[in-house]
N, C-alpha and C positions, 0 to 999 in steps of 0.2 A: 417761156420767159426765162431769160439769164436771173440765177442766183444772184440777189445783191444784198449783202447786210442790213440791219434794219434796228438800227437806234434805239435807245427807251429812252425814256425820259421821266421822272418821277414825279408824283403828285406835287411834291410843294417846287420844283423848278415851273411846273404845267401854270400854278396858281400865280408864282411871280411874273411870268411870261404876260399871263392874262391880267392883273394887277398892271401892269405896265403898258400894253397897249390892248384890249381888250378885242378888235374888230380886224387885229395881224392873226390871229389865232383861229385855226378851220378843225374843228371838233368830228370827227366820224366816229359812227355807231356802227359798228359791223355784226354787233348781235340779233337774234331772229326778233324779225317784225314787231314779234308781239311783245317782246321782251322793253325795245322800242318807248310802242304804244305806252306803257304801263308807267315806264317813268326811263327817264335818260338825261345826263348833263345837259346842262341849260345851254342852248344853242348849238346842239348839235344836229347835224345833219345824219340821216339815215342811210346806209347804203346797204341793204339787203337782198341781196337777188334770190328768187325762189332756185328751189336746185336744179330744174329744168334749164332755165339762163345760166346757172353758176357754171354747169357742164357748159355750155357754149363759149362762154366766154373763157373757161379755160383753154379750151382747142385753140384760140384766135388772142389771148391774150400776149404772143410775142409777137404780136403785130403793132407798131404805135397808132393811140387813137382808140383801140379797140373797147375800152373800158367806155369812151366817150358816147362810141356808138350805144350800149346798154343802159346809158344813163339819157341820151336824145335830148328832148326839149332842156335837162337843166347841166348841159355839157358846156356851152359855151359859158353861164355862170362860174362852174366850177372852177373850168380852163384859165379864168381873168383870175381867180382869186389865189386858187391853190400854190399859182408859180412866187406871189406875194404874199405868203401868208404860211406861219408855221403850221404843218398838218400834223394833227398827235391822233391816231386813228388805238380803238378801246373797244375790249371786249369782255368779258363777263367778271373774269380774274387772272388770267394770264400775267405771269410773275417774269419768263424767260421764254421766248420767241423762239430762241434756237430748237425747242425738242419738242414745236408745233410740228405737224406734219404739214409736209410741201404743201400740198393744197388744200390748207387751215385758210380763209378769208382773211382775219387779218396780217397773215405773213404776205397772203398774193396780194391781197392790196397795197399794204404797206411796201411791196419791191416796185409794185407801179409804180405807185407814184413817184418814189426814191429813181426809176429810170426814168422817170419823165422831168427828172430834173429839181422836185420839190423837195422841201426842207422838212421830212418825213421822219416822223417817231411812232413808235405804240407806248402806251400808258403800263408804266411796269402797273401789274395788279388790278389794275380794269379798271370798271366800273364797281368793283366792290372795295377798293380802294380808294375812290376818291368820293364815294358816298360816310366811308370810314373818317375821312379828315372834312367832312361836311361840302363838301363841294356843292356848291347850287344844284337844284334837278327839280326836274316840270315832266307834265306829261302829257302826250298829246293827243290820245283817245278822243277826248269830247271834242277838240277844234279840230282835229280832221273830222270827225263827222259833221258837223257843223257845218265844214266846207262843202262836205260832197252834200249833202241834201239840199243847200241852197245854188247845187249848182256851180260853183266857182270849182275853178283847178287852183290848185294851190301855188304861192307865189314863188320865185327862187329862194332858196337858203331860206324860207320857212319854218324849216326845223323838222320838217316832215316829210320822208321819199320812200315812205312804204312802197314794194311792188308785190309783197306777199300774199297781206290780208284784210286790205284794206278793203271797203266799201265805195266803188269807183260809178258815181253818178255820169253819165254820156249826154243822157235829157233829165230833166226836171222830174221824171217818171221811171226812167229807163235805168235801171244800175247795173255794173258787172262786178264779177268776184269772184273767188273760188273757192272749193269746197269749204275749208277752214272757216271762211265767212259764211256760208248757206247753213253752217251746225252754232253760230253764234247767234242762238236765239235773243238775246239780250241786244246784242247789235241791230239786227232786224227791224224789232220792236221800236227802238229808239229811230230810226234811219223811216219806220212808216211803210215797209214793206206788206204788200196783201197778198203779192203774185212770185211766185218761183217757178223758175223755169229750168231745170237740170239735165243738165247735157251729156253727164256722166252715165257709169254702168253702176254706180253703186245710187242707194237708195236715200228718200231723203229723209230729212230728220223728223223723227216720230208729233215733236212739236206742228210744223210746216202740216205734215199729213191734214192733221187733226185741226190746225186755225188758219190757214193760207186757201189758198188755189194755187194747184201746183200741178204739174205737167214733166216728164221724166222723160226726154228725147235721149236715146244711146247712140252716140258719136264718137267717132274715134278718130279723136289725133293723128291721124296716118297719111301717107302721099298718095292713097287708094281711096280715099274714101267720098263720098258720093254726099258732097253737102247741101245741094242745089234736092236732092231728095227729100231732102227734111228740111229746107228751107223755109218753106210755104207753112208749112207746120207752125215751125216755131215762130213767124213772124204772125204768122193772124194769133197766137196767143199773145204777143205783144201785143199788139193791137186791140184788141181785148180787155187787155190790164189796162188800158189806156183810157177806153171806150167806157170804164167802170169807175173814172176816178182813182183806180188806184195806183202802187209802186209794184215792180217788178222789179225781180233780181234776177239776173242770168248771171250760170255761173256753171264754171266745167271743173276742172283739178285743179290749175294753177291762175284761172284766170286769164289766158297769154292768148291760147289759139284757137279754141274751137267755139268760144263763149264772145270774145272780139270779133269773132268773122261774121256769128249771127249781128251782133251788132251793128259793124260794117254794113251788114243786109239790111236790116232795118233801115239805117240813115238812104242808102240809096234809092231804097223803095219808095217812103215816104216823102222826102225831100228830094227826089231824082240826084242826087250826088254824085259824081264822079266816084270810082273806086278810090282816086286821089284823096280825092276831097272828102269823102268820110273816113279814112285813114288819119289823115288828118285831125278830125275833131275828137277822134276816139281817143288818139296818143294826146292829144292837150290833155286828156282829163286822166287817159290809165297809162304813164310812160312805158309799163312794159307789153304791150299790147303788140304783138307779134304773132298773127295769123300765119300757119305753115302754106309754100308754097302750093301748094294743092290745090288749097282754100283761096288765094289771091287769087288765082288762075281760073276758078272758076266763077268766084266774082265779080274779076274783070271779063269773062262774058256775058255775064248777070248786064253789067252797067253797058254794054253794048246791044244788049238788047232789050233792052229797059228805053236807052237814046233811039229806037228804031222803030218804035211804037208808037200808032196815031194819037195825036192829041186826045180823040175823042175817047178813048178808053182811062184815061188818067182820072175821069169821074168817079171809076169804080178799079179800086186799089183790088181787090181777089184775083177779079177778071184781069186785070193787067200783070199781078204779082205771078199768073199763073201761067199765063201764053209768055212772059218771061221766062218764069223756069224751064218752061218745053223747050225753047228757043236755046236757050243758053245750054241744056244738058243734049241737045241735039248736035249743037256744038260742038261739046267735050267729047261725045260719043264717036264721030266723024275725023276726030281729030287723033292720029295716032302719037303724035306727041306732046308734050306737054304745054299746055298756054305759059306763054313769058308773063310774068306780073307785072313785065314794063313796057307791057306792049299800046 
């Protein structure tokens, strides 16, 4: 990304600004999720990418658009607003931007936007500064959960665009996360969780052990890895949790890829979905939900052999979920290069 300077602007300019037209004003929170959750100017929008994405998106951030992709279903919101509307982007207490390191969030966000043409500042002093002169601030812990456990995605410019650690409901039953959230027993508790399902190498939280049902699959994020092996696995434990009245939490490290593709597996099993089509449902609910190509590639011959199977076994989800997987990793096996995910 080109080096381009980047404004400040000071709490009582911010307030008169906002005093004067209130809804020209586009507030970013570039501080961590949880920091967020906890309390943040009143109408600001989140934009925290776990570090997993934050590296991606810098490889590709001098490309335009690129930020837009990362941000998916609330991109075209943004794009209408941002170009109309003063962006003052804030972070914890930053006073002078200049002796942030280059790739500080709010210095790389703030040159985006500034080259994407928008009328872009950072908050001299942050957010402890404009708590300092009393500035409005809410916090949105309790209505994002709220949201996720009844099921709803959250609306545009809501105020809420965790991709960290939030609590990401897919079904009415089904939730994803990542580790952060699988150790917030408080969160759990509240959100009605019975089932975890852990995708990681590390262990789960001594609470879970001891009051859930919990299940400890080791997967690994990699372009090697063999997900259609533990497929089966992990969906008849969903299934399971399901089968018991209760809530299940799936959840890997960051919540992005290994914990999403199970997911993906579930919709397409249950509901025959297209690999499309439960890609689809998953990003309404988790935007950053970004299965590695590996994982698409073998789930798109999951849903083509899933499409190729007699009617009469769709009675019994095992038997079908199973002669799928043989089918699909027979496949993969056969195949010396890689499945396209847009095949």
């Amino acid at each position: 990304m080109a080096c381009v300077s980047l404004p400040s602007i000071d709490i009582d300019a911010l307030q008169r600004a906002m005093a004067q037209c209130p809804s020209g004003v586009m507030l970013i929170d570039v501080r961590m999720a949880m920091c967020y959750q906890h309390s943040h100017l009143r109408g600001a929008t989140s934009i925290s990418l776990p570090s997993i994405l934050w590296r991606r998106f810098l490889k590709q951030a001098s490309r335009p658009g690129s930020l837009d992709e990362f941000l998916m279903g609330e991109a075209g919101q943004i794009a209408a607003r941002r170009r109309s509307s003063l962006v003052v982007l804030y972070d914890e207490a930053t006073k002078d931007a200049t002796s942030l390191n280059p790739e500080n969030p709010l210095l790389v966000l703030g040159q985006y936007f500034r080259l994407e043409g928008c009328n872009a500042f950072y908050l001299t002093g942050g957010f402890a500064a404009a708590t300092a002169n009393k500035f409005p601030c809410e916090s949105s812990e309790e209505s994002s959960l709220s949201r996720a456990v009844l099921d709803v995605p959250p609306s545009p410019f809501s105020g809420f665009f965790n991709l960290d650690s939030d609590l990401s409901f897919i079904l009415g039953f089904l939730a994803v996360g990542c580790e952060q959230t699988a150790h917030n027993m408080p969160l759990l508790k509240r959100a009605g969780i019975t089932h975890v399902l852990n995708l990681t190498d590390k262990e789960c939280h001594p609470e879970v052990k001891s009051t859930m049902v919990w299940k400890k699959i080791t997967l690994r994020d990699t372009l090697s890895e063999n997900l259609l092996a533990h497929l089966k696995c992990a969906l008849e434990f969903i299934e399971n949790a399901r089968a018991q009245g209760g809530r299940i939490l799936v959840h890997c490290f960051a919540g992005i890829s290994r914990s999403v593709a199970v997911a993906i597996g579930y919709l397409m099993w249950t509901q025959r979905s297209t690999l499309k089509e439960a890609m689809a449902i998953v990003q309404s609910h988790r935007k950053c939900a970004s299965p590695n190509l590996n994982f698409l590639g073998q789930l798109l011959a999951l849903g083509t052999s899933l499409h190729s199977l007699p009617a009469d076994v769709a009675s019994s989800r095992s038997a079908m979920l199973f002669n799928a997987c043989m089918d699909a990793a027979a496949r993969l096996a056969n195949n010396n290069s890689p499945i396209s995910a847009n095949g």
